[in-house]
C-alpha positions, -999 to +999 in steps of 0.1 A: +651+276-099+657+263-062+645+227-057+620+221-027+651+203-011+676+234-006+641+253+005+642+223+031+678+223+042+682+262+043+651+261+064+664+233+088+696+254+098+677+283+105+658+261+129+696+245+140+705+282+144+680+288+162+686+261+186+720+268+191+715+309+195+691+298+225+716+272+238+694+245+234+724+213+224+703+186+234+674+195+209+697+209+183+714+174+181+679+156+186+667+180+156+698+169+132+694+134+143+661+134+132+661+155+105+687+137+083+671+108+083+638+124+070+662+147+041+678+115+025+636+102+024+627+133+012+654+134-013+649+096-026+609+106-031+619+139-050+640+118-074+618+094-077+590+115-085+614+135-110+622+099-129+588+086-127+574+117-145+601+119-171+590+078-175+556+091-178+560+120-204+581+093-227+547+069-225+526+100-234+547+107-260+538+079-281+504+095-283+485+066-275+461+061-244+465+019-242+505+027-239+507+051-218+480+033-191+502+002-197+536+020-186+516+039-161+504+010-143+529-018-147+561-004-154+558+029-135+532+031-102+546+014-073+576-002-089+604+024-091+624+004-063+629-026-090+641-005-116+673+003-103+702-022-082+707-004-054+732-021-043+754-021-077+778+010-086+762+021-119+725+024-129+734-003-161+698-024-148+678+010-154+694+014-186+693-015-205+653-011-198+651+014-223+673-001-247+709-010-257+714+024-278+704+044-249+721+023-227+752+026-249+748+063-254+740+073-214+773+050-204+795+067-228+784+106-213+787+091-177+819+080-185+831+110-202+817+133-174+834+128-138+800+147-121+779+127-136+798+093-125+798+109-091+763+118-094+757+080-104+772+070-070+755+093-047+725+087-064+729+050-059+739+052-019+712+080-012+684+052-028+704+024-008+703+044+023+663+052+018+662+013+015+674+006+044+656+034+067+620+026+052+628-015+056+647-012+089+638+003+123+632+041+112+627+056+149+662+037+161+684+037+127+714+053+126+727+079+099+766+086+103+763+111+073+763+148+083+739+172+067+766+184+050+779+150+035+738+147+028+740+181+012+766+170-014+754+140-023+722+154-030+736+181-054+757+150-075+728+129-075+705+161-084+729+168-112+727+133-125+688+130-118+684+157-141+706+142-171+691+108-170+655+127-170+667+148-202+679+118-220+646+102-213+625+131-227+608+124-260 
């Protein structure tokens, strides 16, 4: 299945396309400005939303109501940002909260798998990046990735997003 993200990049460079067929540089380049910054957001929410449900589904799985509203509201709603160190170059912190044998376990298959060690690290500077475009100056920031450096990143970090959120499934 095609994630909402490809649906949004394929549809921006018909627009670029478009722009370009038309001879219209100035808003082409305004357009890509603009647009990568809102991708790596849009990204950063999808894989939030894609870890934060796979969170969820583990609290639900313990089949009580008490737990799962506990999770829900403390550990998951509004404090995603704290679960992982943005800044580091694994996602250890995030690990070691749902214990040392998954911890343990999810290292060793990183480790093994150079995607998923490269997924790790794009995952990592595309949350980093959000960081810094949501707490900084949004309207003047810079972005020196391309869409294209954006799209790859996205397809590691979507590769590793979807790992970590099997290994978390009950």
């Amino acid at each position: 299945m095609e994630s909402i993200i490809k649906i949004l990049i394929d549809r921006h460079k018909r627009i670029r396309n478009f722009l370009e067929e038309k001879g219209e540089i100035s808003l082409t380049t305004d357009s890509d400005n603009e647009f990568r910054k809102v991708l790596v957001l849009s990204i950063a929410s999808f894989f939030e939303s894609e870890i934060t449900e796979s969170l969820l589904n583990l609290a639900r799985s313990v089949g009580s109501e008490q737990i799962f509203s506990l999770i829900k509201s403390k550990a998951v709603s509004r404090q995603y940002h704290t679960l992982f160190d943005w800044k580091s170059t694994n996602v250890n912190q995030f690990l070691q909260l749902l214990g040392d044998s998954f911890k343990k376990n999810v290292e060793a298959e990183i480790k093994e798998n150079d995607k998923l060690g490269r997924g790790v690290k794009a995952f990592l500077e595309l949350g980093q990046k959000r960081n810094s475009l949501v707490h900084e100056n949004f309207i003047s920031a810079q972005l020196d990735w391309t869409l294209e450096d954006i799209s790859e990143k996205y397809q590691y970090a979507f590769e590793f997003v979807t790992f970590l959120s099997k290994r978390i499934s009950p």
